[in-house]
N, C-alpha and C positions, 0 to 999 in steps of 0.2 A: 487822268482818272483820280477823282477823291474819292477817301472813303473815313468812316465815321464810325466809333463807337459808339453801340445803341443799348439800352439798359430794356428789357419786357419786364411787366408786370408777372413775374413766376417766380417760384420756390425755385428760385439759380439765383446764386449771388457772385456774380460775374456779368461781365460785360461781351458781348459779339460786334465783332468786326465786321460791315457792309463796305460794298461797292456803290459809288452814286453813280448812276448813268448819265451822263450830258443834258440827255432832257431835264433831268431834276436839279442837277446843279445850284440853281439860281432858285430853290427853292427848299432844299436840304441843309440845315446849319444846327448851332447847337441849341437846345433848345426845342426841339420841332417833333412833334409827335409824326413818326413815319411807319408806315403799310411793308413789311419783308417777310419772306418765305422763313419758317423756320419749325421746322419737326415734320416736315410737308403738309402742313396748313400756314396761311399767312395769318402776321399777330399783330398786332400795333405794341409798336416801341419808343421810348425815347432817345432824342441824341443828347449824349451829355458830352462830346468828344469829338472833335473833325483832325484828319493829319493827312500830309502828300506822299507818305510813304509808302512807296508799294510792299504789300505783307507777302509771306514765301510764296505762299500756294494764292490759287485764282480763290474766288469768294463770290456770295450771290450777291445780288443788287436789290436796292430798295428797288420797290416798288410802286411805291405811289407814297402821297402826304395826308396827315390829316390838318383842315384847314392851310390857310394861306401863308403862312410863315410860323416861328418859333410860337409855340403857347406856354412856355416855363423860361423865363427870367432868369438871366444869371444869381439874383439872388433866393430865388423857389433852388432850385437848382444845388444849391450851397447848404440849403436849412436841410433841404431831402436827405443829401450827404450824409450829414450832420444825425438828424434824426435816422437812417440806416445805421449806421455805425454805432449809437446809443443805445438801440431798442432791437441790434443783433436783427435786421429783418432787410431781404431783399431792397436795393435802393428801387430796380421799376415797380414795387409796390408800394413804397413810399411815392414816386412820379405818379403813379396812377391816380392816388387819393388827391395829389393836390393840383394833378389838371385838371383843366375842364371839361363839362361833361360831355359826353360824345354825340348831343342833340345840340351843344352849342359851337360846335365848329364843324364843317363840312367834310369830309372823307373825299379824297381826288385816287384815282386812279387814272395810270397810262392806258392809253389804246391805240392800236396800230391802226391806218386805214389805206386801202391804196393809194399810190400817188399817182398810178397813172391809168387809161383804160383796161379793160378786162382783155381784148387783144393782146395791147402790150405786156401785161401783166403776164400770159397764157407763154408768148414767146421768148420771155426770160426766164419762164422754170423750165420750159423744155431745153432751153442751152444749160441748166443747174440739174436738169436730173439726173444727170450720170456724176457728177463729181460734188455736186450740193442737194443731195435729194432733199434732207430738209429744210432747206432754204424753197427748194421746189415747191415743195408741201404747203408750205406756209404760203406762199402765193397762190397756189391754190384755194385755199382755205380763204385767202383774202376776197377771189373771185369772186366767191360765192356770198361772202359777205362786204359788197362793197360799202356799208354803213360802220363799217370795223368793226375788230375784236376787243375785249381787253387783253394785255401783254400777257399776262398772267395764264389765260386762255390759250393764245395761239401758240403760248410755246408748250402748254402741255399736250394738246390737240398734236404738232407738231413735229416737236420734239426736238426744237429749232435751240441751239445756246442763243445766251445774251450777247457774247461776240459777230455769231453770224445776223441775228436778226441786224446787229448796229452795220455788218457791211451791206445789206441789203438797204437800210434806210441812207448812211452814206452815199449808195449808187442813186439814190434818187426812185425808186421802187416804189417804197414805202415810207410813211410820214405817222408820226406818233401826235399825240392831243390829250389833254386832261379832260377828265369828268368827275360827276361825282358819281362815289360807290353805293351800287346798287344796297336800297334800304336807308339809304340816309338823306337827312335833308337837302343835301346839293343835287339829290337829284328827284325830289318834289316837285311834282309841276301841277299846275290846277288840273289839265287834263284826265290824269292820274289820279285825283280823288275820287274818294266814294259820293256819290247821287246820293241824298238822303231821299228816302224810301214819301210815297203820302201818307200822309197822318189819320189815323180812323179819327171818327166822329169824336169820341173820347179823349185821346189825344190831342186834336185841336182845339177842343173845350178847354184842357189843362193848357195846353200852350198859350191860347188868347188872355187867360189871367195872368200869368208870367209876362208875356210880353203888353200887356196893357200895363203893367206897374212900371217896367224898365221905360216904356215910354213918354209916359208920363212923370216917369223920375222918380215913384214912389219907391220909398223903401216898405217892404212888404214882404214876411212871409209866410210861402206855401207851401202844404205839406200836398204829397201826392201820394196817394194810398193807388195799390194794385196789387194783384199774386203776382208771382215769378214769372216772367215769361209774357206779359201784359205790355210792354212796351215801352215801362218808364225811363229807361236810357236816352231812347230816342226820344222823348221830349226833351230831356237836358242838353243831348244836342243840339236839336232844334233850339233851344233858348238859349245858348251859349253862340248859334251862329246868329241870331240875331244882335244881342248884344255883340258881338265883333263887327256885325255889319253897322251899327252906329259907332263904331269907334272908339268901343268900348271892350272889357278885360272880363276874364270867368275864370275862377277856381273850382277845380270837383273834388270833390273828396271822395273817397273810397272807403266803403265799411268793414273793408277785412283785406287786413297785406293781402294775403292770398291772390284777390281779384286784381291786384295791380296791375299784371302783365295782359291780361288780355282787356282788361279796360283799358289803359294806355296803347294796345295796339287796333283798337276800337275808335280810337279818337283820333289818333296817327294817321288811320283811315280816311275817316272825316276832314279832316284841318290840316293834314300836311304837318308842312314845316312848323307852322305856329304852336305848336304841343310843346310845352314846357319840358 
């Protein structure tokens, strides 16, 4: 077992000691923005820290990764220090400000899925229920969900330790997998986007001059006048997928902070992954 010091973006200026689980191993190092349990919600942290030492008492385990390897450079890493230490202020709030942002790397989470049929799966908790009931449990759990859980899930559902579930997948039971975490881009699929809505008569009239200049290449602009509530968002949908369907780029602007979050969660709807 490794395990790593990881710095959170929080008013604590200190560092927490994790366990790495086997499955993550080969994808936990220093550098790596990682997914662990900590205040009983999970938080994304940084590892500024790896050692083989085992610590007194047992410890919880990461969790899952965000993106595919380290995202902070041994020398981001050294300035963040640097800059904590200067400006008296948590180092994972310094890590935070100078990773990347959380639409530009993928969020992975573990998930267990069975390894074997729901029969067999059925007659290895009833030999677990008297001396492993939550190992039982947890393969229950699984039966029912042969598409798997996330880890995270089945051991709360459960009540299962990170030790036991690891002799259960050991035995060949059960078998873990990465994904991406729900809400973020790795786990976007076109399927999952929003249908844009048909366009009134109005609306297609404003779209047809927008997309007549874009195709013809003119630079051109239009103003679109409406009251509230008229539909001129979805035109600049609408014209912003067109432009992407030629192979082309769109900025929106937004006229008041405020509307940010739900206009960005408007468009996220629409475009998926592609939302800046």
């Amino acid at each position: 077992m490794e395990y790593v010091e990881v710095a959170f973006p929080l008013a604590v200026d200190r560092l927490f000691t994790y366990a790495v689980p086997d499955n993550l191993r080969d994808r936990v190092g220093v550098g790596s923005a990682v997914l662990a349990p900590f205040r009983n919600r999970r938080r994304t942290g940084y590892v500024v820290a790896e050692t083989e030492t085992p610590p007194p008492k047992a410890l919880k385990e990461i969790e899952g990764t965000v993106g595919e390897g380290p995202i902070l450079d041994p020398e981001i890493l050294a300035l963040s220090r640097w800059i904590a230490d200067y400006y008296l202020c948590p180092w994972g709030e310094v890590l935070r400000a100078a990773a990347p942002k959380a639409s530009a790397v993928a969020k992975r989470e573990v998930w267990v899925k069975p390894a074997a049929d729901a029969p067999s799966l059925v007659a290895i908790a009833d030999q677990l229920v008297r001396r492993a009931p939550r190992q039982a449990r947890a393969l229950h759990l699984l039966c029912e969900r042969p598409e798997g859980m996330r880890q995270t899930e089945l051991r709360r559902a459960s009540g299962i330790a990170g030790s036991s579930l690891r002799r259960l997948i050991e035995s060949g039971a059960v078998t873990t997998f990465e994904r991406g975490a729900r809400g973020t881009a790795a786990e976007s699929r076109v399927s999952d986007l929003e249908e844009p809505p048909t366009p009134t008569s109005d609306q297609a009239a404003a779209l047809g001059i927008v997309v007549g200049a874009l195709r013809e290449g003119r630079r051109e602009t239009v103003l679109l006048h409406g009251v509230t509530g008229s539909g001129k968002t979805e035109v600049y949908l609408m014209a912003i997928a067109e432009s992407l369907a030629m192979g082309r780029g769109a900025i929106a602007l937004v006229p008041e902070i405020a509307l940010t979050p739900q206009t960005a969660s408007r468009f996220t709807r629409r475009f998926g992954s592609r939302v800046a």
